[in-house]
Rosetta silent file (secondary structure, phi, psi, omega in degrees, C-alpha in Angstrom):
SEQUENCE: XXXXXXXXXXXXXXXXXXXXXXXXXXXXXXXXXXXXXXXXXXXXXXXXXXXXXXXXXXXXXXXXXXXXXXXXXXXXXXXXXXXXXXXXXXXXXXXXXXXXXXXXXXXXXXXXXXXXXXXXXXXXXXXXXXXXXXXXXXXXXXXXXXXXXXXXXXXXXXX
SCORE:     score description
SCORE:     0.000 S_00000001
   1 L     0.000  131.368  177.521  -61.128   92.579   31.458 S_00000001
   2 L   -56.093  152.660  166.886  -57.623   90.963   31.978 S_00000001
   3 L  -115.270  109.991 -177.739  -55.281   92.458   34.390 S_00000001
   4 L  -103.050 -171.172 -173.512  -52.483   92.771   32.847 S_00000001
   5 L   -90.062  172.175  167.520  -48.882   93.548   33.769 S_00000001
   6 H   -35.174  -36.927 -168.280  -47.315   97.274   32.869 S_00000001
   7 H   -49.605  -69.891  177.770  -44.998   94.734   30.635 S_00000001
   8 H   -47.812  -73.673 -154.403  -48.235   93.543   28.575 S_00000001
   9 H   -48.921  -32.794 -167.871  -49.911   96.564   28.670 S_00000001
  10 H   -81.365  -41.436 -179.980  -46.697   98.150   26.499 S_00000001
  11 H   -53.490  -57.799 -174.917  -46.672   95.272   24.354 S_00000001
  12 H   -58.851  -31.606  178.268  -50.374   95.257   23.486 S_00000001
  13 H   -80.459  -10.904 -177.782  -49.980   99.157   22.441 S_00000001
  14 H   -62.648  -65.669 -167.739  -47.031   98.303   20.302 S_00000001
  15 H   -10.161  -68.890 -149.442  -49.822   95.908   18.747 S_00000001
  16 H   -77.831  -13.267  153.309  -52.459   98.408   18.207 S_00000001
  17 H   -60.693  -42.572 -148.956  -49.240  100.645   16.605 S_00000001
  18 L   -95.764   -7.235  172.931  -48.569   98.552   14.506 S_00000001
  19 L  -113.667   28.824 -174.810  -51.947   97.982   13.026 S_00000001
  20 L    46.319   24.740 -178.988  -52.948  101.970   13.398 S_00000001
  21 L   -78.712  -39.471  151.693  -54.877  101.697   15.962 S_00000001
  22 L  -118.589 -177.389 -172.551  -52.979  103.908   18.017 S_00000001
  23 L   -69.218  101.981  171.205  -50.363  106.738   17.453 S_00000001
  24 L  -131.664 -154.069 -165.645  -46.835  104.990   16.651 S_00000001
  25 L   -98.112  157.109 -172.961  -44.252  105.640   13.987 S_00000001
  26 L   -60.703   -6.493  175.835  -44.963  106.278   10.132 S_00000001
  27 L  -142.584  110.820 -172.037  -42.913  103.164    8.982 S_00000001
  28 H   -45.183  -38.200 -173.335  -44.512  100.610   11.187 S_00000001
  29 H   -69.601    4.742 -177.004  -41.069   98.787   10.858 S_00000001
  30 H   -72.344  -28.440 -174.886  -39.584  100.555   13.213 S_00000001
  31 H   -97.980   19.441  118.666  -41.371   99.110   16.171 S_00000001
  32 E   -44.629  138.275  147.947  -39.493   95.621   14.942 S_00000001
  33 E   -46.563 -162.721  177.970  -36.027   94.773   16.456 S_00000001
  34 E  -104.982  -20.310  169.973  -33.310   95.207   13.946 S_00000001
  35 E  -101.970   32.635  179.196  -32.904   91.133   13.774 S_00000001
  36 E   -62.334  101.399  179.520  -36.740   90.809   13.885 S_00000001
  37 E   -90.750  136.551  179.841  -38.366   87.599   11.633 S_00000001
  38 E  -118.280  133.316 -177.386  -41.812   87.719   10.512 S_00000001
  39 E  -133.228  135.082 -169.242  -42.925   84.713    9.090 S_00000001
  40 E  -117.980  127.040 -174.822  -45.884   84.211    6.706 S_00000001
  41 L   -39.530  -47.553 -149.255  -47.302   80.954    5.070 S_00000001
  42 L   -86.875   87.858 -177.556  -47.989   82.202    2.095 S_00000001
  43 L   -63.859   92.190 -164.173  -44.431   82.817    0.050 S_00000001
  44 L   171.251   48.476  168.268  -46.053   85.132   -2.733 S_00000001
  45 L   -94.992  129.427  152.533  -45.621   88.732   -1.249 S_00000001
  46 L   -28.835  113.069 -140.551  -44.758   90.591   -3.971 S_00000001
  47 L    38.215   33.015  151.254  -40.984   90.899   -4.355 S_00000001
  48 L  -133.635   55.100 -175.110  -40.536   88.573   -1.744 S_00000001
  49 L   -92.811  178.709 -150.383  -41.778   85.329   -3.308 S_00000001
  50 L    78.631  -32.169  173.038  -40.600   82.594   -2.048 S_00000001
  51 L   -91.496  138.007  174.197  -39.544   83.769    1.662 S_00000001
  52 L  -126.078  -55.698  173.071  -41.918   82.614    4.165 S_00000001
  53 E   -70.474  106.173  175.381  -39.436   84.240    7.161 S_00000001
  54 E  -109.482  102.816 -169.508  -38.543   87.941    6.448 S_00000001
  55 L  -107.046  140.769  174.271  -35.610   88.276    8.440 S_00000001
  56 L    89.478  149.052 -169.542  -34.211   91.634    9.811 S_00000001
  57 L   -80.049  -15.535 -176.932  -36.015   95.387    9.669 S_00000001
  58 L  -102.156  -36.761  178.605  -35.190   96.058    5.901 S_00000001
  59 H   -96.244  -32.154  178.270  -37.070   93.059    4.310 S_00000001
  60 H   -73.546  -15.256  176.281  -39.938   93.657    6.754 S_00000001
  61 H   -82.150  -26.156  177.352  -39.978   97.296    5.741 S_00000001
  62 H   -96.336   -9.143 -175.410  -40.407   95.956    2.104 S_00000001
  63 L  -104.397   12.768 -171.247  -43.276   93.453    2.636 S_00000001
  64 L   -78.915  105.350 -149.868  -45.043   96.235    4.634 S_00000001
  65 L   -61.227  -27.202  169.350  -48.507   96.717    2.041 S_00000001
  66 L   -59.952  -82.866 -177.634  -47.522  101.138    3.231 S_00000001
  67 L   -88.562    3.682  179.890  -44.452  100.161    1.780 S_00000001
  68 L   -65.487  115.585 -168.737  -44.346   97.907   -1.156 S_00000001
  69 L  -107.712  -13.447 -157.854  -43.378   99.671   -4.107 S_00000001
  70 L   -75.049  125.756  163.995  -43.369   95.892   -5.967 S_00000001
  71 L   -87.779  168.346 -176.059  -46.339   95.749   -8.242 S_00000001
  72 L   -60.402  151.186 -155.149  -48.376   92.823   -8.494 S_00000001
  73 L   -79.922 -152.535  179.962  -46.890   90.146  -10.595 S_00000001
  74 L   -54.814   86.190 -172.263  -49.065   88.610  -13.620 S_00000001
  75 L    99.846   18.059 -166.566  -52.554   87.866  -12.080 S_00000001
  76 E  -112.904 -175.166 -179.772  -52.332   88.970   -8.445 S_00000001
  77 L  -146.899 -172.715  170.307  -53.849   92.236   -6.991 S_00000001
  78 L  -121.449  144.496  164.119  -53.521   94.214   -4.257 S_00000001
  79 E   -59.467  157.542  162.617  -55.519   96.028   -1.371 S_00000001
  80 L   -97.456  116.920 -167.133  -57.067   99.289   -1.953 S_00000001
  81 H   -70.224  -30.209 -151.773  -55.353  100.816    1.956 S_00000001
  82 H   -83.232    4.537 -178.628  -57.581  103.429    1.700 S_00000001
  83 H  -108.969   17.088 -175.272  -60.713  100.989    1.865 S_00000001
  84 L   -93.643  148.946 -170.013  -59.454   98.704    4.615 S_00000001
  85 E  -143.182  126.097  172.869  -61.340   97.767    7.790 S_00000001
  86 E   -97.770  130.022  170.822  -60.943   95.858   10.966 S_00000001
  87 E  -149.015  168.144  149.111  -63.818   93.714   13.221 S_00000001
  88 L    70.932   45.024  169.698  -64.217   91.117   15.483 S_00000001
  89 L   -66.671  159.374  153.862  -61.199   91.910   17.243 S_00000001
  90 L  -154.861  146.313 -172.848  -59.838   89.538   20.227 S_00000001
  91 E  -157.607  134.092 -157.191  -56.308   90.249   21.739 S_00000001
  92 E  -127.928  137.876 -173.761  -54.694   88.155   24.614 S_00000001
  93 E  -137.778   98.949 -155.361  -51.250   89.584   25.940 S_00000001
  94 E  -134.692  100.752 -179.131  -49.449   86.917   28.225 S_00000001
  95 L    80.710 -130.990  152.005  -45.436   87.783   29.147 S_00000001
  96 L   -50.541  -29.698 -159.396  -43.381   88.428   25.776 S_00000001
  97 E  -127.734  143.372 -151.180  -46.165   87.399   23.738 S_00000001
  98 E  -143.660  107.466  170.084  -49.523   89.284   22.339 S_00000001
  99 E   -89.910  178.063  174.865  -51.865   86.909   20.337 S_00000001
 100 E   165.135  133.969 -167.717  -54.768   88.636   18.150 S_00000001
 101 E  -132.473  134.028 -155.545  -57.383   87.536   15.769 S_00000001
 102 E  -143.521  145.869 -152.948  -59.137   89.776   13.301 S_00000001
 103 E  -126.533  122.580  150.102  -61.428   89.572   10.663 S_00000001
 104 E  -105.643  146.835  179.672  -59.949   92.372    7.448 S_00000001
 105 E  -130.953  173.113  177.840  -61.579   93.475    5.129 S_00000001
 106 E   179.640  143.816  142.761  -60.624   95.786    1.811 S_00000001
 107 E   -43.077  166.129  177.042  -61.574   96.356   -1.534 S_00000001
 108 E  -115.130  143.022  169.487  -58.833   94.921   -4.158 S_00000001
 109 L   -65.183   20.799  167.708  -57.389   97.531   -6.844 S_00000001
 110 L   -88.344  -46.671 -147.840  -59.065   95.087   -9.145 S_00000001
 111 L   113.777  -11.036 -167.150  -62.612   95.843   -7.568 S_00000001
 112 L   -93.630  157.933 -178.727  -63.051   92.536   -5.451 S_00000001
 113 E   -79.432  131.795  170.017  -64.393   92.219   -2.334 S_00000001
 114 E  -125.029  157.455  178.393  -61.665   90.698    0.039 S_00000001
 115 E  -145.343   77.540  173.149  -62.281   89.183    3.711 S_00000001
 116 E  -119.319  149.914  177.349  -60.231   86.984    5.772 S_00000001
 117 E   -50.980  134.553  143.236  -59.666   85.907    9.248 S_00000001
 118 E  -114.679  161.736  144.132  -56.037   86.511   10.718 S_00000001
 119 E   -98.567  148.471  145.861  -54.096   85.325   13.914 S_00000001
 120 E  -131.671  152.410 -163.558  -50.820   86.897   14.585 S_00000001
 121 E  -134.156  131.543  156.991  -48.832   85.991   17.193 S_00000001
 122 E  -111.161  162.329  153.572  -45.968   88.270   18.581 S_00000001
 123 L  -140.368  156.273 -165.543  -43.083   88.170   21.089 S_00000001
 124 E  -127.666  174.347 -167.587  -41.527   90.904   21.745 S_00000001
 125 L  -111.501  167.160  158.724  -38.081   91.163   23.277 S_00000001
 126 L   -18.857  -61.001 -177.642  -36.574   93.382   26.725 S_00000001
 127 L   -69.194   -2.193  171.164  -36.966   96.643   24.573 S_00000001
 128 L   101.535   -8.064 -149.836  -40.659   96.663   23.840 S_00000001
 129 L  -103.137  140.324  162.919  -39.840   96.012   20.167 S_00000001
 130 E   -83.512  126.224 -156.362  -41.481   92.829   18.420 S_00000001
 131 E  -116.529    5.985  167.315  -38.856   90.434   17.719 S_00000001
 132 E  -167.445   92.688  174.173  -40.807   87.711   16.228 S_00000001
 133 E  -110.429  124.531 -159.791  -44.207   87.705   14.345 S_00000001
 134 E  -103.648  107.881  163.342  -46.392   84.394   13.249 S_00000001
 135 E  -107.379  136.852  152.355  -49.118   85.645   10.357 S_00000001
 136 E  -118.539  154.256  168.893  -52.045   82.739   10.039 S_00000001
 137 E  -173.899  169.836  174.201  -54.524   83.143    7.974 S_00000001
 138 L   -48.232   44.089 -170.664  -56.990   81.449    4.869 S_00000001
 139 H   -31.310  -60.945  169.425  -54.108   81.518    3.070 S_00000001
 140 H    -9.763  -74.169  169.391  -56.162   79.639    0.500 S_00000001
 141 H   -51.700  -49.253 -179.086  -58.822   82.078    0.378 S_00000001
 142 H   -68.376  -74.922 -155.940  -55.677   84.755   -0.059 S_00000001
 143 H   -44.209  -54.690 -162.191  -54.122   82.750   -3.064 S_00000001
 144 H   -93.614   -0.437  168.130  -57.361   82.754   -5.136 S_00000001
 145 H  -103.111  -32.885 -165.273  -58.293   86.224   -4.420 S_00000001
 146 H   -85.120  -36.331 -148.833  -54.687   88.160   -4.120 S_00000001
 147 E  -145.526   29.456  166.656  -52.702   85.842   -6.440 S_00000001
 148 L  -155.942   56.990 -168.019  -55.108   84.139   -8.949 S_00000001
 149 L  -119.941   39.554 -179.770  -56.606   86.407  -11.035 S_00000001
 150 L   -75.761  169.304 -172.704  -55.864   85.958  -14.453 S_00000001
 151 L   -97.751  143.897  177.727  -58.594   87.465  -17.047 S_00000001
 152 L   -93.307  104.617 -172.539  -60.009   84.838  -19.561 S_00000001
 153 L   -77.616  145.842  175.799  -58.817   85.963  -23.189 S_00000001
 154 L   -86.670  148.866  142.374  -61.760   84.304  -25.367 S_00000001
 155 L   -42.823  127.276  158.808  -60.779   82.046  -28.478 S_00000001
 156 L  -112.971  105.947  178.386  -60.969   84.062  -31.729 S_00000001
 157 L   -73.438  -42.345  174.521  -61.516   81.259  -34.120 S_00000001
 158 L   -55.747  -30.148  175.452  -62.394   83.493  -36.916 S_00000001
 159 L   149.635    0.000    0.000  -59.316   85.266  -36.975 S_00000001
């Protein structure tokens, strides 16, 4: 086990707030700064397509899956929250910055099975608050499960 400093140690529980692991606040965006960027490969969050950086506590409060009110556009789906699961944690906390790589898993409100690895990388700022977060992931894998789902209307030749 690492020994880390009091510094770390605050950081890494922000972490495990912010992924409900421990007790934090009910709109996770709160333990963001108020000029906080999160930035995600994949531009296709539901009302945020296009943005790969979601800058500032008010657009991170909207791509937050608790709060996203946006429904999925024309072929995508969503997690089911209440069927989501975390393994194969590993979490490294070194200064400002708290890496961590996780295997999720969830049903889709479709029915599909979903699974993919993430990294995320944080830094956090003086206050404790994370002031920059780096999602990686299959993005791929996410595209053709989250965001590629149209249903195959059959040909009616007859009429």
């Amino acid at each position: 086990m690492p020994n880390y400093t009091s510094t770390e140690e605050r950081n890494l529980s922000v972490v495990r707030q912010f992924l409900g692991e421990e007790n934090g606040p009910a709109d996770k965006s709160q333990l963001f700064a108020e000029d906080a960027v999160w930035w995600n490969g994949l531009p296709l969050i539901p009302g945020a397509e296009g943005v790969t950086e979601h800058k500032g506590r008010e657009a991170i409060r909207n791509i937050l899956p608790s709060q996203s009110k946006a429904p999925p556009r024309p072929g995508g789906d969503k997690y089911d929250l209440a069927t989501m699961a975390i393994s194969d944690v590993v979490m490294l906390a070194d200064g400002d910055y708290v890496v961590r790589q996780q295997t999720f898993s969830a049903t889709t409100l479709r029915g599909q099975d979903y699974s993919n690895v993430y990294c995320f990388v944080f830094r956090f700022n003086d206050r404790g608050e994370i002031a920059y977060l780096t999602e990686h992931w299959n993005t791929w894998h996410a595209y053709n499960v989250l965001f590629n789902n149209f249903d195959m209307e059959p040909a009616h030749p007859e009429g």
